[in-house]
N, C-alpha and C positions, 0 to 999 in steps of 0.2 A: 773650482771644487774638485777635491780629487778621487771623492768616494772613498776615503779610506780612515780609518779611524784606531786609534791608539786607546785602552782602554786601561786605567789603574784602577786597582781594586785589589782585594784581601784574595789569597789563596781561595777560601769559601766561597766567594762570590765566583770569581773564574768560574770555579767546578760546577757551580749551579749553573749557569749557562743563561741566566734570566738575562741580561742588558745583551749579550746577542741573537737571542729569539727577538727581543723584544724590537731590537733593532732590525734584522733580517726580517721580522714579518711588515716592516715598511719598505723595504729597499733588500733586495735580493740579492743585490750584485755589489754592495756597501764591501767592503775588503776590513777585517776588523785585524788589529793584534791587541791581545790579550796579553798584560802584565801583571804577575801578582807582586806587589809590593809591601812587604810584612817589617820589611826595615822601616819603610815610613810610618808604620806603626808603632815600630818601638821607640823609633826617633821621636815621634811625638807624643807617645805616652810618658818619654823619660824628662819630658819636658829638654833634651838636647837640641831640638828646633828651634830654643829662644839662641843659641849660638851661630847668626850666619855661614858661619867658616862652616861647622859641621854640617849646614843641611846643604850648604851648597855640594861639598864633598857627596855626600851620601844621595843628594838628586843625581849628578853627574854618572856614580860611578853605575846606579840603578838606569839610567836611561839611556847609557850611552849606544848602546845597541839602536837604539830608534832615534840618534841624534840626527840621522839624515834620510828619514821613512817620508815617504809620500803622504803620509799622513796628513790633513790638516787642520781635524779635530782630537783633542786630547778632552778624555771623559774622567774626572775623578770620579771614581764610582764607590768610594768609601766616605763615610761622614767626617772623618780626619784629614782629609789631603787638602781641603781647601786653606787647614792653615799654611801649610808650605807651596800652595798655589804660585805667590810671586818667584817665588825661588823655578817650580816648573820650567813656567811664562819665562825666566830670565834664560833658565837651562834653553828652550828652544829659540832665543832672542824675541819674544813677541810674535813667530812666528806661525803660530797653530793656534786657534779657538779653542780658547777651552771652557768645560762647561762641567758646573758643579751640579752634580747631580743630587745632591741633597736640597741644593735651593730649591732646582726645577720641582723638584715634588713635593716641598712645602708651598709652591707656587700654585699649585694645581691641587694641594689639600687646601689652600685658601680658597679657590674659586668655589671649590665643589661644596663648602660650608658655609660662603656668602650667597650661593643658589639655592643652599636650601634651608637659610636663616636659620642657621648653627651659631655662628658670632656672636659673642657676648661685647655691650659696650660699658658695661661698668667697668669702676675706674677702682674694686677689691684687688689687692695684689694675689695671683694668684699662685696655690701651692703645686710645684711638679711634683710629678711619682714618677721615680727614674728609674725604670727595668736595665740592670745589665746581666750578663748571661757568665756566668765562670766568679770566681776568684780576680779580683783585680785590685790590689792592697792602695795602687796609687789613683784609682778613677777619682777620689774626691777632691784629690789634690789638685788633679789636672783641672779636672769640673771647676774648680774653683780658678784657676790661674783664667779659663777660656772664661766663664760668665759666673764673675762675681758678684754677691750682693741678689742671692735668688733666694726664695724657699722653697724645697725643696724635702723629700725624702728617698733613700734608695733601696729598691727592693731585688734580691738577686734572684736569678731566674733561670732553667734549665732549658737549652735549646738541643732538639735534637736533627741534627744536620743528615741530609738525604741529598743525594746525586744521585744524575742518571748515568 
């Protein structure tokens, strides 16, 4: 283990600084780099990620700085990067952990709702209410390409962003 961690994430998250307090308040001496990656956002808002060529192009030219980091965890810290995960994984040959942090913390909002018998077992299809924040003319599109066949309503939402 080399204590050193690679972190992808949105410009906003960076600047919030949440995943390395959160990190450094378990491990002090963890060594983080911090990448904001806003291409892989668009990359995979334009739906351009379903074209290997391009995302491979567009992982490469975004990570090549950390192609030979001591790192040897890779953290997706945005809810989009685990689609182009394999693509990552293949940029560093398999060789760094990586760990989607979307699942982790649907993993741990399942614990903490099976502990406090929040769980529903019926078998109603149930309806989402999808917050997103801004203008976004192609989210349904996408929504629909990632998990089709849902129901579903979207409601737009005002976030206002604060750093320290």
């Amino acid at each position: 283990m080399t204590n050193e961690i690679l972190l992808l994430a949105t410009e906003g998250t960076i600047k919030s600084g949440a995943y390395e307090a959160g990190i450094l308040s378990f491990d002090k001496d963890v060594k983080i780099y911090n990448q904001a990656c806003p291409e892989f956002v668009t990359l995979i808002e334009s739906l351009d990620y379903e074209n290997p060529s391009i995302t491979k192009t567009a992982v490469a030219e975004k990570l090549a700085p950390y192609k030979d980091t001591k790192a040897d965890t890779v953290i997706l810290g945005c809810t989009h990067f685990p689609i182009i995960e394999k693509y990552i994984a293949e940029f560093f040959n398999g060789e760094k952990h990586i760990i989607d942090a979307g699942f982790e913390t649907v993993t741990i909002a399942l614990v903490q709702l099976h502990k406090k018998k929040l769980l529903t077992a019926d078998n109603n299809t149930p309806h989402h209410r999808i917050f997103i924040h801004g203008e976004n003319n192609t989210f349904e599109k996408v929504m629909n390409s990632w998990i089709p066949d849902i129901e579903y309503s979207i409601e737009n939402i005002l976030l206002q962003e604060t750093y320290k």
